[in-house]
ROZA-736418 format. One line per 8 residues: number of its first residue (from 0); for each residue x, y, z of N, C-alpha, C. Coordinates in Angstrom, 3 decimals, padded with zeros to 6 digits. Atoms other than C-alpha are relative to their C-alpha. Layout:
BEGIN
NUM = X:Y:Z:X:Y:Z:X:Y:Z; ...
% end
This chain:
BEGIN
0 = -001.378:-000.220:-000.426:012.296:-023.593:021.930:000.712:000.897:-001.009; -001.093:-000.778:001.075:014.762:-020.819:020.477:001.667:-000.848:000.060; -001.313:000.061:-000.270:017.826:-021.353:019.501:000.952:000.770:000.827; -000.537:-001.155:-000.511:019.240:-018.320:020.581:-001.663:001.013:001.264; 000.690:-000.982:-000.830:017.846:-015.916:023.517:-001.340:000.589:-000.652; 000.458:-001.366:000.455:014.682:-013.767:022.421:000.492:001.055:000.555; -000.288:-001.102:-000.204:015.951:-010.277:022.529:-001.628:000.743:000.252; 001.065:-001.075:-000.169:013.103:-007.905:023.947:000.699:001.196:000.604
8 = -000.415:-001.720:-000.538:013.303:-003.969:024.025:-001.260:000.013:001.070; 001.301:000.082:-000.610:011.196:-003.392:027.231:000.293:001.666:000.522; 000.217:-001.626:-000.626:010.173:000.686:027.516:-000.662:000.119:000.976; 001.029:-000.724:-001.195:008.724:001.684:030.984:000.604:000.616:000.964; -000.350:-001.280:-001.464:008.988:004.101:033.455:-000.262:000.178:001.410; 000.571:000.760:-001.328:007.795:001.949:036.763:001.245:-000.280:000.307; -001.148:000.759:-000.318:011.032:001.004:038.309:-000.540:-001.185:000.257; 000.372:001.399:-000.646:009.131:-001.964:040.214:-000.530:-000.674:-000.843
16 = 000.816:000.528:001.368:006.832:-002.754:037.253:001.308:-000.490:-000.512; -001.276:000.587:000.804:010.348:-003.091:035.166:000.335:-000.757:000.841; -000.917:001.133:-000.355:012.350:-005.024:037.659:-000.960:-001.352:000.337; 001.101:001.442:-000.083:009.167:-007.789:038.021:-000.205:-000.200:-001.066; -000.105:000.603:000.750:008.938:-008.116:034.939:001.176:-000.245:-001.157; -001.946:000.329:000.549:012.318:-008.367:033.570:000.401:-001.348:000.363; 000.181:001.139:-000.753:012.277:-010.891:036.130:-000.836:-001.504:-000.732; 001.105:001.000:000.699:009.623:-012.788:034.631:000.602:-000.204:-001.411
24 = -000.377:000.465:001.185:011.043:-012.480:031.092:001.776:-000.722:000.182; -000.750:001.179:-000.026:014.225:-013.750:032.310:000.179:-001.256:000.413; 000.046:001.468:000.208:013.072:-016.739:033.836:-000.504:-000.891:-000.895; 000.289:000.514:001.425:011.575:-017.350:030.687:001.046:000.082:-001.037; -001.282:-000.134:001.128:014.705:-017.079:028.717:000.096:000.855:-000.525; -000.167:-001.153:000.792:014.495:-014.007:027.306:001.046:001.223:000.491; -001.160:-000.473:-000.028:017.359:-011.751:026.900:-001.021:001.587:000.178; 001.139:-001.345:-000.171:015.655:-007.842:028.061:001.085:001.291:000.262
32 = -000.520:-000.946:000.053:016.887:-004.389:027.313:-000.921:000.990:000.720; 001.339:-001.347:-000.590:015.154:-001.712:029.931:-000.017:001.497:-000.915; 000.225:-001.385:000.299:014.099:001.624:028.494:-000.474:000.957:001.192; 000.710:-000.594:-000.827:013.028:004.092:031.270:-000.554:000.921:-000.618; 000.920:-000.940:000.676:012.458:007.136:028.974:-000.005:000.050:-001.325; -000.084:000.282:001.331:011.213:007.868:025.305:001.284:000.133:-000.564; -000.759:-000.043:000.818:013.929:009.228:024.040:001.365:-001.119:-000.082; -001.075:000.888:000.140:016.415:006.505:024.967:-000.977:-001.589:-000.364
40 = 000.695:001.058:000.903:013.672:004.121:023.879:-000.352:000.212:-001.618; 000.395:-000.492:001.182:013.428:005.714:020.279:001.598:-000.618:-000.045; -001.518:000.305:000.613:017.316:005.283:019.937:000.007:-001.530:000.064; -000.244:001.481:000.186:016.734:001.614:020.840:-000.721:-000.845:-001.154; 000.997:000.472:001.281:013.494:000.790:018.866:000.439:000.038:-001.720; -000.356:000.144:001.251:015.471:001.444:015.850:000.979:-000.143:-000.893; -000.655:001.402:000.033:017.734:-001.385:016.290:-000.988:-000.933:-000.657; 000.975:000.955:000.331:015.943:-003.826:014.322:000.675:-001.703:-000.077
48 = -000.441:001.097:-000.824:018.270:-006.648:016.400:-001.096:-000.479:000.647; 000.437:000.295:-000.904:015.590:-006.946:018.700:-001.666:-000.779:-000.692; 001.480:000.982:001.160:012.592:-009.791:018.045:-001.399:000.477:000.417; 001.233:-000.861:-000.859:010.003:-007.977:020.198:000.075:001.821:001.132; -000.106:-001.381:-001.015:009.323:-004.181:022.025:-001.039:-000.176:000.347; 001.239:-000.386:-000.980:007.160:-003.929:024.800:-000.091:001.309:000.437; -000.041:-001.600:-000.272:006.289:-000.201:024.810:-001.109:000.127:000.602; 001.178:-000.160:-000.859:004.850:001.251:027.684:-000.427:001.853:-000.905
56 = 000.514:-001.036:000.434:002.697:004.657:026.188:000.653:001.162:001.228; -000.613:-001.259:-000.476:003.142:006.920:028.704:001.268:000.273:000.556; -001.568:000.041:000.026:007.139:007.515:028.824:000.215:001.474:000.206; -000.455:-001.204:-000.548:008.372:010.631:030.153:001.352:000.634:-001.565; -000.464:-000.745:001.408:009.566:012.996:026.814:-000.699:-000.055:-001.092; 000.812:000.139:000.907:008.467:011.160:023.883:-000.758:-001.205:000.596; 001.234:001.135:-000.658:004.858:008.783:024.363:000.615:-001.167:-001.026; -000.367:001.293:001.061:005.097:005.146:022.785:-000.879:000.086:-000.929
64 = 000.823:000.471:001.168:002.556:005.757:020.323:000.903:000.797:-001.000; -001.225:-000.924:001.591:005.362:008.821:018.276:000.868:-001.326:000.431; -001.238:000.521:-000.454:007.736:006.046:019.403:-000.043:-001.156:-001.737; 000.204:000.880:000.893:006.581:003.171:017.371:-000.737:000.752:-001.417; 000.412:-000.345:000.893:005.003:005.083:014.902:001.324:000.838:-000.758; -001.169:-000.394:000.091:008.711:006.641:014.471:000.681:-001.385:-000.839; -000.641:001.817:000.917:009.693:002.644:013.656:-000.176:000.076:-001.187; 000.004:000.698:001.566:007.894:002.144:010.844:-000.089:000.929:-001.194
72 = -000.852:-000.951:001.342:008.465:005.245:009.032:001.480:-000.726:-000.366; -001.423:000.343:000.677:012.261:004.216:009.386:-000.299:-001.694:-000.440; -000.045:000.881:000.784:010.779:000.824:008.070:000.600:-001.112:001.059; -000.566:000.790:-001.035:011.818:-000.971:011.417:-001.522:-000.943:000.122; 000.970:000.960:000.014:009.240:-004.199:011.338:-000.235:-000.576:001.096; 000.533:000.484:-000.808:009.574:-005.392:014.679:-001.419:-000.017:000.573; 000.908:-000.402:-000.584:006.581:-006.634:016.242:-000.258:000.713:001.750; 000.373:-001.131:-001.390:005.201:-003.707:019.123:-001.240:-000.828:000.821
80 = 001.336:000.576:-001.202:003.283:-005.091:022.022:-000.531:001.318:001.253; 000.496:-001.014:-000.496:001.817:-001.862:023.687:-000.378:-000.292:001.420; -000.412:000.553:-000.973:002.209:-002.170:027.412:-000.718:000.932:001.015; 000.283:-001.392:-000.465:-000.394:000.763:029.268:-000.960:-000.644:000.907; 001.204:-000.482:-000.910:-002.856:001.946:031.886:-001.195:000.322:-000.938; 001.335:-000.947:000.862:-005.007:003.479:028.906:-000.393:-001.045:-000.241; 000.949:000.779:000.543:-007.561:001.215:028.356:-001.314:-000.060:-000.673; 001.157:-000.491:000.888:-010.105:003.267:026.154:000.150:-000.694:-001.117
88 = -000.135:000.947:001.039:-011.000:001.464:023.236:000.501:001.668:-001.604; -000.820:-001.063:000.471:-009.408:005.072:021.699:001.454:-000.004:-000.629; -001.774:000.482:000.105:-006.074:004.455:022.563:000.037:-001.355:-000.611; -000.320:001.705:000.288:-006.239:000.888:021.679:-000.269:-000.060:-001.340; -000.268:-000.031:001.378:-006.794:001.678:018.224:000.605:000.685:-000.766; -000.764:-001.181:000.032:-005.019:004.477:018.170:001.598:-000.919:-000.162; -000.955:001.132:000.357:-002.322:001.977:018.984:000.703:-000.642:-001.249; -000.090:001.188:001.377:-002.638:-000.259:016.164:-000.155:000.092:-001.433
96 = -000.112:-000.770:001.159:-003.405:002.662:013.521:001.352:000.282:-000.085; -001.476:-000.642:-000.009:000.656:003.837:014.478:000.725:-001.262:-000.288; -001.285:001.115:000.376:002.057:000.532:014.043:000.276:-001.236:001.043; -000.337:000.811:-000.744:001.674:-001.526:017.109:-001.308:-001.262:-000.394; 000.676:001.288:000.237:000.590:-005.035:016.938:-000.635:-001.032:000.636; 001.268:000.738:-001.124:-001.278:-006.104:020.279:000.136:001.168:000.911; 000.193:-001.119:-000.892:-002.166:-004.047:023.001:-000.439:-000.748:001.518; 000.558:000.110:-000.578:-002.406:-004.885:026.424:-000.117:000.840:001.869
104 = 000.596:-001.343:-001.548:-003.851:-002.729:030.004:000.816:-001.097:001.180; -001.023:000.469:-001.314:-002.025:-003.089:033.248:-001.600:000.487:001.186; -000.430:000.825:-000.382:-002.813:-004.494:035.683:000.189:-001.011:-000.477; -000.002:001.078:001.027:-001.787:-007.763:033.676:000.169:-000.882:000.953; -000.402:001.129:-000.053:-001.397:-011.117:034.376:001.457:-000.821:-000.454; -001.109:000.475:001.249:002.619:-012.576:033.552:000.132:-001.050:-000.997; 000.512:000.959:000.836:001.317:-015.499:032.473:-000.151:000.418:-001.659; 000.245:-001.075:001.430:-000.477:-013.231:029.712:000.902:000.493:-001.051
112 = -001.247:-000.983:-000.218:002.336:-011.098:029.235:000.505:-000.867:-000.846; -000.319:001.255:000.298:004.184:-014.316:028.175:000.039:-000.799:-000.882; 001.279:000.776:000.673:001.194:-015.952:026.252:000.365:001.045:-001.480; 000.481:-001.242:001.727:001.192:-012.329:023.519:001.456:000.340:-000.452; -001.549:-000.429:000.422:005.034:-012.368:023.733:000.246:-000.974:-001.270; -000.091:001.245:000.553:005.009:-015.794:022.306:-000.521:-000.044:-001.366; 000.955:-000.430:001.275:002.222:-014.786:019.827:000.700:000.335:-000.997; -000.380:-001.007:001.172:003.766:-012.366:018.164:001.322:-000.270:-000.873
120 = -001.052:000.594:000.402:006.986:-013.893:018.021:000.161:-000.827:-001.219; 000.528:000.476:001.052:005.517:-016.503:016.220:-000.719:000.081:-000.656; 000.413:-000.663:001.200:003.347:-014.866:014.235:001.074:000.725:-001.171; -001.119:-000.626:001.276:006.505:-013.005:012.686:000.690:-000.949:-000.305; -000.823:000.478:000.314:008.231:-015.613:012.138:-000.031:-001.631:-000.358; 000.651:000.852:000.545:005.938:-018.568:011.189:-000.477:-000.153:-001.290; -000.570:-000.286:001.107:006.207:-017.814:007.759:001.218:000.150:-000.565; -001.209:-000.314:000.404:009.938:-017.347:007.364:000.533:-001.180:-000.705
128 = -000.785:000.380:001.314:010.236:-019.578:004.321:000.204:000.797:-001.142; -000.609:-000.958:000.670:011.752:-018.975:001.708:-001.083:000.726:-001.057; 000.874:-000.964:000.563:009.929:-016.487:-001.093:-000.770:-000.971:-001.121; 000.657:000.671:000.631:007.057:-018.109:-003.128:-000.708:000.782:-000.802; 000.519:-001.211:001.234:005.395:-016.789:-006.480:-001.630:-000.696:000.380; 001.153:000.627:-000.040:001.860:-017.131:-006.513:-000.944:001.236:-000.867; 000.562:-000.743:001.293:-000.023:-015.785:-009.545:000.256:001.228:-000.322; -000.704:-001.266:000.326:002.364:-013.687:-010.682:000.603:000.808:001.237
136 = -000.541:-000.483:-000.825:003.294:-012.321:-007.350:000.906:-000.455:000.361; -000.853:000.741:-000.651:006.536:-012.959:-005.638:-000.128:000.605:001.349; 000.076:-000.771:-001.352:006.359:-013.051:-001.735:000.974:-000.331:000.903; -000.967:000.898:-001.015:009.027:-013.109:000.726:-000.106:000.478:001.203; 000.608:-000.808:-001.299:007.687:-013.210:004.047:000.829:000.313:000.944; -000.765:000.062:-000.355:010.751:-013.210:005.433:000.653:002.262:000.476; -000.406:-001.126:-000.060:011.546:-009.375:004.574:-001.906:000.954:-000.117; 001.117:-000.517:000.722:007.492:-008.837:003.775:000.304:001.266:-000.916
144 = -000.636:-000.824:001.600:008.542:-007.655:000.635:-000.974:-001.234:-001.064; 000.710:000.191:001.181:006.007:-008.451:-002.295:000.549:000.456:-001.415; -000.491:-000.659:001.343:007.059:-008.223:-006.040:-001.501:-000.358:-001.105; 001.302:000.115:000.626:003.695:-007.517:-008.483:000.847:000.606:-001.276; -000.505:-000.170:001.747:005.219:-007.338:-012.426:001.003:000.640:000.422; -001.686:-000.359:-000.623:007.839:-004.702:-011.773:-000.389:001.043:000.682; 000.551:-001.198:-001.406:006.482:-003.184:-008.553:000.565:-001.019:001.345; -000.614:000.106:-001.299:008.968:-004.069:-005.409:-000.655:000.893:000.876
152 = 000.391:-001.115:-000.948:007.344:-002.506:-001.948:000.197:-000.790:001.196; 000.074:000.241:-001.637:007.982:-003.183:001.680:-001.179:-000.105:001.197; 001.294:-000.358:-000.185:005.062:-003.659:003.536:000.345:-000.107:001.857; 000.042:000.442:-001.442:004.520:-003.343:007.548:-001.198:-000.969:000.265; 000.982:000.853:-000.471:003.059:-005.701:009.863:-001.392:-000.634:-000.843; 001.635:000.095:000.260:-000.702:-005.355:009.367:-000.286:000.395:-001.352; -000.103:000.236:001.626:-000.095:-004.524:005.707:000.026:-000.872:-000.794; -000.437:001.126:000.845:001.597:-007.735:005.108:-001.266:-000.995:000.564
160 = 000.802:000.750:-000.463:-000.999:-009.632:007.227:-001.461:000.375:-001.017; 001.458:-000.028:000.919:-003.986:-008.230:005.154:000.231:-000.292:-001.203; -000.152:000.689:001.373:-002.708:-008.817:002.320:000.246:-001.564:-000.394; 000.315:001.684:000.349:-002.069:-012.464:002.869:-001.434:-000.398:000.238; 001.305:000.385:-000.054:-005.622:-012.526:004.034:-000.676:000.344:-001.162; 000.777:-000.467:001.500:-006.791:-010.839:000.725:000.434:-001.278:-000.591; -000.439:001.510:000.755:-004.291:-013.758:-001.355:-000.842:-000.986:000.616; 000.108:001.413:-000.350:-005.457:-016.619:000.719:-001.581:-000.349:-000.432
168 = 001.192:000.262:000.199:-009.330:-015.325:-000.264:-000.363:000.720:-001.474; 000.381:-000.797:001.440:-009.002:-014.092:-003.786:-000.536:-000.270:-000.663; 001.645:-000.039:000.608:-012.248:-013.295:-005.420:-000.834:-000.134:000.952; 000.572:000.527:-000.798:-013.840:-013.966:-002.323:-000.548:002.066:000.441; -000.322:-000.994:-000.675:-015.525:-010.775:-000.550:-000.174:-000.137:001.639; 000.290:-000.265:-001.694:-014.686:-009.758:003.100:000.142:001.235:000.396; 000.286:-001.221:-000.863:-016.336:-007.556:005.418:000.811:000.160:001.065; -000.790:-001.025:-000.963:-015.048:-005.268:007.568:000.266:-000.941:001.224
176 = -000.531:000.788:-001.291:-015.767:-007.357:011.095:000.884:-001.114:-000.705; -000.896:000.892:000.269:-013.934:-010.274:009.386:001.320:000.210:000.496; -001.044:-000.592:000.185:-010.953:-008.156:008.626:000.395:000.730:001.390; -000.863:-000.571:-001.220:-010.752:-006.540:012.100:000.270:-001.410:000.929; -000.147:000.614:-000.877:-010.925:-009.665:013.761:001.390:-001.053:-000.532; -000.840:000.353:000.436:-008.510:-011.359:011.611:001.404:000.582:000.136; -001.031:-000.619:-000.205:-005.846:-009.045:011.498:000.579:001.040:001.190; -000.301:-000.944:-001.669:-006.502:-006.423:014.687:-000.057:-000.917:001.013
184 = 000.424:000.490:-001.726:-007.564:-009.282:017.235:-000.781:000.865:000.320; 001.348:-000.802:-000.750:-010.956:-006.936:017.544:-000.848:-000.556:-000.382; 000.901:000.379:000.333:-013.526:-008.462:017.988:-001.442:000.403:000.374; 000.819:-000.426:-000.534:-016.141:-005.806:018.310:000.608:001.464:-001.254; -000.189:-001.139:001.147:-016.166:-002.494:015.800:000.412:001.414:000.909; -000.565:-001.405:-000.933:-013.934:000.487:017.067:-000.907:001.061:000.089; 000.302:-001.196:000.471:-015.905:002.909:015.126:000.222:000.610:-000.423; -000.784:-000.698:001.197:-013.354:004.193:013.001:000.349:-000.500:-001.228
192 = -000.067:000.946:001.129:-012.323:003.702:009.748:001.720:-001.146:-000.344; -001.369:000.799:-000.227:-009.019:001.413:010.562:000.578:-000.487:-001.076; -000.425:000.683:001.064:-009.599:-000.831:008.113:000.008:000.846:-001.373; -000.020:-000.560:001.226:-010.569:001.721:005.361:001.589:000.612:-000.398; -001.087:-001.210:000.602:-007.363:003.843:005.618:001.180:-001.092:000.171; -001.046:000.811:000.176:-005.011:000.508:006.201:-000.210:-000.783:-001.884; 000.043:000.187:001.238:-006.420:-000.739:002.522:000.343:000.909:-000.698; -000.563:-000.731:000.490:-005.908:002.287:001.244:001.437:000.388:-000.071
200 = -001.629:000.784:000.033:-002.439:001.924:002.316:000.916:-000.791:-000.400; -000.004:001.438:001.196:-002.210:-001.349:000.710:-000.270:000.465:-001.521; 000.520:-000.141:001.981:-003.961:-000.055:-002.528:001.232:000.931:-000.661; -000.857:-000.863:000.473:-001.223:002.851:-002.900:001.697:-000.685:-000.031; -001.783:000.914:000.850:002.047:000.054:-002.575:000.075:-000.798:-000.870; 000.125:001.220:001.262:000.265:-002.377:-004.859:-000.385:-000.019:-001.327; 000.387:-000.475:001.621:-001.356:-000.721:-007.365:000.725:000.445:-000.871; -000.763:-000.613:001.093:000.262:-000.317:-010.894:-001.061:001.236:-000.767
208 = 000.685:-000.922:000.882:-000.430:003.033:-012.719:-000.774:000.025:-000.892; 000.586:000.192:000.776:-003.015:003.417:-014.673:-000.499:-001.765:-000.615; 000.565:001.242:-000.128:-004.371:-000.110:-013.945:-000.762:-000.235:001.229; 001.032:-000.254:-001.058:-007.651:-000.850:-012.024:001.037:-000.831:001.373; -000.698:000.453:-001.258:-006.899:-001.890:-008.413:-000.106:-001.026:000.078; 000.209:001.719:-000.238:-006.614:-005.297:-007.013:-000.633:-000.177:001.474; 001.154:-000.017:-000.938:-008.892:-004.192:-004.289:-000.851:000.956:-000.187; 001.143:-000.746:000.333:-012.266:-003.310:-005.036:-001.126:000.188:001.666
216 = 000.946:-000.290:-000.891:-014.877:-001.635:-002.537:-001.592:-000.316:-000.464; 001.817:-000.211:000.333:-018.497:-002.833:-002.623:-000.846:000.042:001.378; 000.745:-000.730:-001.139:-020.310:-000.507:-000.617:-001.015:-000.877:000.894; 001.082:001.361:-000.409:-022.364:-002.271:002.060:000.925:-001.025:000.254; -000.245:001.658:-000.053:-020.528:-005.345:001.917:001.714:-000.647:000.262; -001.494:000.265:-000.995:-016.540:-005.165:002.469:001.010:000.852:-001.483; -001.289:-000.422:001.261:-013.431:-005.489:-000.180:-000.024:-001.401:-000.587; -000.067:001.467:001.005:-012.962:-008.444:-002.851:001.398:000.493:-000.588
224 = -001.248:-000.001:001.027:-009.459:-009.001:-004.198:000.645:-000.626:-000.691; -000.475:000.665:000.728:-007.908:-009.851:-006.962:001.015:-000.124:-000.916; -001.690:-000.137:000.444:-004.370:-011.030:-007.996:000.334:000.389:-001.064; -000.365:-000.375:001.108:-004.548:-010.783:-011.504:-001.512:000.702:-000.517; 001.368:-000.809:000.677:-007.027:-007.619:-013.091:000.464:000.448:-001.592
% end
């Protein structure tokens, strides 16, 4: 139960598609803002009022993948639920390299629909105590904002999610399928390097200068990390 309404931004360009499921999210309680095209879905997405966006990709101007990938440059954290016809396992990682955080192909189920709204919801927000130190780190999952000695950084989504999966296994090593299935929901290997260039992402907000990293690569075998080097 919420206290208040969920707010959802919902981008698509189906009139009938939108008004059935608008439908559906308001008999579920949810409070729903339509988008029909990108560009008046870019001006909305970066409201960061809203607790969920359901972006449909193909949007007449700008697509939802510059859309959301537009978010989290400006540092807008909502979680993106990717809302398409494309169902290449291309796009679908393509997806989730720009910033979105589930993905799912139409024809759907509302049930479903529903089920990953719910997810995500509470995934962001099943952590929102308050900020806890933990060997030397301070974390507040609240803003996913990490403090490492005197290194403040902001982290998105799947940034902050791997990195609690690194903390929760430190010294431990994990491979790659682990890590996609943990944090992408893939459970099957794209073929790209997802995870390489999202650690590397991670390694460049966490690492202090001229001090080894706190994620090491051993070839073959995954990443091992560790809080204090």
């Amino acid at each position: 139960m919420h206290t208040e309404p969920m707010r959802i931004l919902f981008a698509e360009d189906d009139p009938e598609l939108a008004r059935q499921t608008r439908g559906w999210l308001g008999e579920a309680g949810y409070e729903t803002v339509w988008c029909a095209t990108g560009e008046e879905a870019l001006k909305h997405s970066l409201n960061p009022a809203f607790d969920v966006v359901i972006m449909d990709v193909g949007l007449p101007g700008i697509d939802g993948f510059e859309i959301v990938e537009r978010m989290r440059g400006n540092a807008i954290r909502t979680p993106v639920l990717f809302l398409t016809a494309r169902e290449s396992v291309t796009d679908r990682v393509h997806g989730l390299q720009v910033g979105g955080d589930d993905y799912l192909t139409k024809p759907f189920a509302h049930p479903e629909l529903l089920a990953r709204i719910e997810a995500l919801h509470r995934r962001a927000t099943n952590s929102l105590a308050n900020a806890t130190t933990k060997a030397g780190w301070r974390l507040d999952p609240t803003r996913r904002r990490v403090q490492v000695r005197d290194i403040t950084v902001d982290l998105q989504p799947r940034e902050w999610m791997l990195l609690e999966l690194f903390m929760a296994n430190d010294g431990k090593v994990l491979n790659k399928k682990f890590l996609l299935e943990k944090v992408w929901d893939l459970h099957f290997d794209p073929g790209t390097n997802v995870v390489d260039v999202m650690v590397c992402r991670l390694r460049h907000k966490i690492d202090e200068p001229d001090r080894p990293s706190h994620i090491q690569t051993l070839r073959g075998k995954g990443y091992v990390f560790q809080a204090t080097i």
